[in-house]
C-alpha positions in Angstrom: 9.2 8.7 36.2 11.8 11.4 36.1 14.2 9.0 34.2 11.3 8.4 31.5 10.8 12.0 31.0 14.7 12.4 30.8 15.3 10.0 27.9 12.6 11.3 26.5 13.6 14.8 26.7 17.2 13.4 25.0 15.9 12.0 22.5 14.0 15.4 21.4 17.0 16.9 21.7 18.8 14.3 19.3 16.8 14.5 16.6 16.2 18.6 16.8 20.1 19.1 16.8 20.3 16.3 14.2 17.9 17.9 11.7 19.2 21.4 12.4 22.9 20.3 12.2 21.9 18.8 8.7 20.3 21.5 7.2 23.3 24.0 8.4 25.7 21.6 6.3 23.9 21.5 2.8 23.2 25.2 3.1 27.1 25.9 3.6 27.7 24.1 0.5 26.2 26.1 -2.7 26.7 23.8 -6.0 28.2 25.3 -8.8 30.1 24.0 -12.0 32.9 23.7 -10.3 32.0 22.2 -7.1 34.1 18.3 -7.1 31.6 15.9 -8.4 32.8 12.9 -5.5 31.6 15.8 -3.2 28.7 16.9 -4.2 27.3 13.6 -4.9 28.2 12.4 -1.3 26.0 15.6 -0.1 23.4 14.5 -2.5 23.4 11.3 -1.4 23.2 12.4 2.3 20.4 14.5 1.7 18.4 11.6 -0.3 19.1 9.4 2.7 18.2 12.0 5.3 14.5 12.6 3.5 14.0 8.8 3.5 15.2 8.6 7.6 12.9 11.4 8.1 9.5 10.2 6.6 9.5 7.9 9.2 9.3 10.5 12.2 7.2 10.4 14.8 4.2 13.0 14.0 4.9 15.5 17.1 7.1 19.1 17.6 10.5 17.8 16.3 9.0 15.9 12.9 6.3 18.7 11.8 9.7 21.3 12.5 11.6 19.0 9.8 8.7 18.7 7.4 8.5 22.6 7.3 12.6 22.8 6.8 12.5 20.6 3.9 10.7 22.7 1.3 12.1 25.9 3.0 16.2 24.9 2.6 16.3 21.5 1.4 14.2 20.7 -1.6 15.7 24.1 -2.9 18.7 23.2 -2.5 18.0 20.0 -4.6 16.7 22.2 -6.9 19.8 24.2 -7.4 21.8 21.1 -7.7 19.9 19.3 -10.5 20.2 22.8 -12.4 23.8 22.9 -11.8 25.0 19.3 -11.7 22.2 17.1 -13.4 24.9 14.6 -14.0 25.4 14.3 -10.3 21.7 14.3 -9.7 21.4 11.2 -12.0 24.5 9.4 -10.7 23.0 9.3 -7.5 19.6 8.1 -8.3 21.0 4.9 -10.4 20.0 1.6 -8.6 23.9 1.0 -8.0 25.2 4.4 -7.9 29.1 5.1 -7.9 30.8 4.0 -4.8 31.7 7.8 -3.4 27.7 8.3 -4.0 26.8 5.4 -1.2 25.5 6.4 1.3 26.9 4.9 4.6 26.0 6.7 7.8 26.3 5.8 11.0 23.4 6.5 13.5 23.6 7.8 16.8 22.0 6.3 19.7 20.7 7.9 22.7 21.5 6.0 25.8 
């Protein structure tokens, strides 16, 4: 029993550090003009990735935490992106986006 409740109490952790460590990355990095479009649309196409991952979620502590973070940091910060960078916005919405805009992240499993 006590191994049960320890996987299971790793895998909370997981995806609570996960989600945290992901919306501490976008909010470091404000869009402007100037910010390097390769860049930007990888962060884009990060987040677009991470809001698909995260529909999925298992309805308990951990995924209603995530579905109050997104409209709080993320969605604004899409917000402030297609203001700024619409181009990049598009670019990463195209059925075969540019190759920096692919998304290719690697999960990480909890043993």
């Amino acid at each position: 029993m006590q191994n049960t409740a320890d996987k299971q109490s790793a895998t909370f952790n997981s995806r609570n550090e996960t989600s945290f460590v992901f919306v501490f990355q976008v909010s470091l990095c404000t869009p402007s003009e100037n910010t390097p479009t390769e860049s930007l649309a990888r962060l884009v196409s990060m987040v677009f990735q991470w809001f698909h991952s995260t529909a999925y979620m298992m309805d308990d502590e951990v995924g209603s935490l995530v579905e109050k973070l997104k409209p709080q940091f993320v969605t604004k910060w899409l917000k402030t992106v297609c203001d700024v960078r619409f181009d990049v916005m598009v670019m990463c919405l195209l059925p075969k986006p540019m190759e920096f805009a692919r998304v290719r992240i690697i999960y990480l499993k909890v043993p």
